[in-house]
Structures are given as structure tokens and as C-alpha cells.
C-alpha positions in Angstrom: -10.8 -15.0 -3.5 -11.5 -11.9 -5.4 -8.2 -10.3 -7.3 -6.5 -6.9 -7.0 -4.2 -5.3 -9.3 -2.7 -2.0 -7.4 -1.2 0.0 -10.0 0.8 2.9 -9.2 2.0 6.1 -11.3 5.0 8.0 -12.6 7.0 9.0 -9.7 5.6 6.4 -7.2 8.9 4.2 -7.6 10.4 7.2 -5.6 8.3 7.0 -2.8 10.9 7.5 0.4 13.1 9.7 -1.7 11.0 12.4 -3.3 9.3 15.1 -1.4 9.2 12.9 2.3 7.2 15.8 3.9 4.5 15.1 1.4 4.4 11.8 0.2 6.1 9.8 3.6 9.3 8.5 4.2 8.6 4.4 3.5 9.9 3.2 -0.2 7.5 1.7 -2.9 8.9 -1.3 -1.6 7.4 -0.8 1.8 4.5 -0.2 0.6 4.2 -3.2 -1.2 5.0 -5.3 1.5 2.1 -3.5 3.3 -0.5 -4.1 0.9 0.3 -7.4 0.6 -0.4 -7.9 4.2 -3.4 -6.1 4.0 -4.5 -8.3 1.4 -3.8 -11.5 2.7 -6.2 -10.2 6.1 -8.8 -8.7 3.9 -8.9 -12.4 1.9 -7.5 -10.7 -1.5 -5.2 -12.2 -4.1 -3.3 -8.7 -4.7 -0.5 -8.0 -6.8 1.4 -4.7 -6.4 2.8 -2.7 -9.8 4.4 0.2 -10.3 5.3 2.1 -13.5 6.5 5.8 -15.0 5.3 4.9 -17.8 1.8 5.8 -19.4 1.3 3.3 -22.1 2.3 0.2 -19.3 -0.5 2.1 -16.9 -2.9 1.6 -19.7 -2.0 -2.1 -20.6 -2.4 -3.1 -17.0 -6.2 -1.6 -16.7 -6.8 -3.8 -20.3 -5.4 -7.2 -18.4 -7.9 -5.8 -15.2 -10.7 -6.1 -17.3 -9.4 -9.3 -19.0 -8.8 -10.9 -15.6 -12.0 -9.9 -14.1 -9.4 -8.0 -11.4 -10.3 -5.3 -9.3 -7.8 -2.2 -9.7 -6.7 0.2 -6.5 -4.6 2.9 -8.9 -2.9 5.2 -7.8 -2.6 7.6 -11.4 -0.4 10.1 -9.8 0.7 13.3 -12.1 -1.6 11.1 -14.9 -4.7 12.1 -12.8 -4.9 15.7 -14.0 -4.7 15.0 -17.8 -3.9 11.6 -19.1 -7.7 10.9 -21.0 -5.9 7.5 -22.0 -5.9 6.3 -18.9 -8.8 7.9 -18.0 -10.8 5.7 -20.7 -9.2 2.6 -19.5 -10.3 3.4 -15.9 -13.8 3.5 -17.4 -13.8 0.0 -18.5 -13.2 -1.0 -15.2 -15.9 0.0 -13.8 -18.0 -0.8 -17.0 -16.8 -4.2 -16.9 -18.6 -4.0 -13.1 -15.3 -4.2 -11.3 -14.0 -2.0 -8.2 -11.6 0.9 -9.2 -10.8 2.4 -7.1 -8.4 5.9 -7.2 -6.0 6.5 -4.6 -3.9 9.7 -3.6 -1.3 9.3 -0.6 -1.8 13.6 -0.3 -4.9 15.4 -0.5 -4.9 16.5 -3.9 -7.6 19.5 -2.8 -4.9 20.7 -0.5 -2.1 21.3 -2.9 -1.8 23.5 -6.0 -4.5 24.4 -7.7 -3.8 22.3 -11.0 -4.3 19.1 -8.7 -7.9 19.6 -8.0 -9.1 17.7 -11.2 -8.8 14.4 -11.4 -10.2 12.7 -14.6 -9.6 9.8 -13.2 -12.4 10.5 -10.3 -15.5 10.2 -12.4 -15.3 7.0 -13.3 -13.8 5.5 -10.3 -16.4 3.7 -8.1 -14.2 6.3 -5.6 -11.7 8.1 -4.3 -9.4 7.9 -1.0 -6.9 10.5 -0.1 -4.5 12.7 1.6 -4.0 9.0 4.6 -1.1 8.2 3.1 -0.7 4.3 2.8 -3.8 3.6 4.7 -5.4 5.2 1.9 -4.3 1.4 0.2 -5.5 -0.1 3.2 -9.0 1.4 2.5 -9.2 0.9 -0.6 -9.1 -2.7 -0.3 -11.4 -2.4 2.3 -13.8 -1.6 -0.1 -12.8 -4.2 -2.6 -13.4 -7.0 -0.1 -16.8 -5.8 1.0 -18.0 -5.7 -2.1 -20.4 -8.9 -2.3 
């Protein structure tokens, strides 16, 4: 049973709170509870994280790596600039694990300073702007790989 860590960004703990017309009404709590559903279909030990704080974020992609654990990340604001995280991401992927970046909105469809991602290069890819299916496809993609 392959691992996931899903690791989720500044601001994410406020899901169901903050900005409900863009980011959906259900809580970070919800939508932990859905990826762990998810994950138990899709055959996937998964644990769900979330964290404002930059430094934690990077720590967590280290223990990926460590673990041999598949990441779904979610890098909100820290997708636009955080190089940090960005260089963690890459060992990821390096390490020839899944990472995988996800975006509840559509980045491309917001203001302008949200159409680079750092994060996106070194992903293996990117889902956005379906909400918390966007989780749902992500470990889609983490349970077909062979």
C-alpha cells in the first residue's frame, strides 16, 4: 500500500471561513475526512497535514523523501515565491516519488501574481480550479502509478 502525505498551506486551516465564494464552504476538517475516504478506495495509506507555517511545510517534504511517501501539496500563497519549498518539492520527485501540486481555484483565473507557481516545475503535475476533487485526482494519479 503505497503512502501519501497531503500537505496543505498557510491559510488552508481556514478553509469554510475565508473567502467561501472562492475556496468552498466545507472546513479543513471536511476535507480531511474526504481524502481519507478517497484513500482508503483508491488503496492509499494517506495522512492529511495542514500548516501556516513555512519551515513545518519544508520539514514534511524532507520526512516524504525519508518515507519513501508520495506528497499531494497543496503550497497555497507559498506557490508564488517560497524557493524553499520549492527545492524540497524537487527532492520529491528526484527521489522518484509522485508530487503532486494542488490548487482548490484556478490560479490562471485570479490576479495576475498567481499565475507562477514555482512549485509547478518540479511537480510530476498540477490539478486545479475542482475544488476538493482536485484531492481526489491527485490521488488518482498516485494510485495508478505502477
Amino acid at each position: 500500500m503505497a503512502r501519501v502525505l497531503v500537505l496543505n498551506g498557510p491559510n488552508l486551516g481556514r478553509l469554510g471561513v475565508r473567502e467561501p465564494e472562492v475556496y468552498g464552504s466545507e472546513s479543513h476538517a471536511d476535507l480531511a475526512a474526504a481524502v481519507e475516504i478517497w484513500a482508503k478506495e483508491l488503496d492509499l495509506e494517506v495522512e492529511v497535514r495542514q500548516t501556516d507555517d513555512e519551515s513545518t511545510l519544508v520539514g514534511w517534504l524532507h520526512e516524504a523523501v525519508d518515507a519513501r511517501a508520495h506528497v499531494v501539496l497543496n503550497p497555497a500563497a507559498f506557490t508564488h515565491y517560497s524557493y524553499a519549498l520549492r527545492d524540497s518539492a524537487a527532492q520529491v520527485t528526484t527521489a522518484g516519488l509522485v508530487l503532486v501540486e494542488v490548487h482548490l481555484s484556478n490560479p490562471y483565473a485570479r490576479e495576475t501574481f498567481r499565475h507562477v507557481s514555482v512549485i509547478g516545475p518540479v511537480a510530476s503535475g498540477t490539478v486545479a480550479g475542482f475544488g476538493a476533487l482536485g484531492y481526489r485526482l491527485a490521488l488518482e494519479v498516485v494510485a495508478a502509478r505502477p
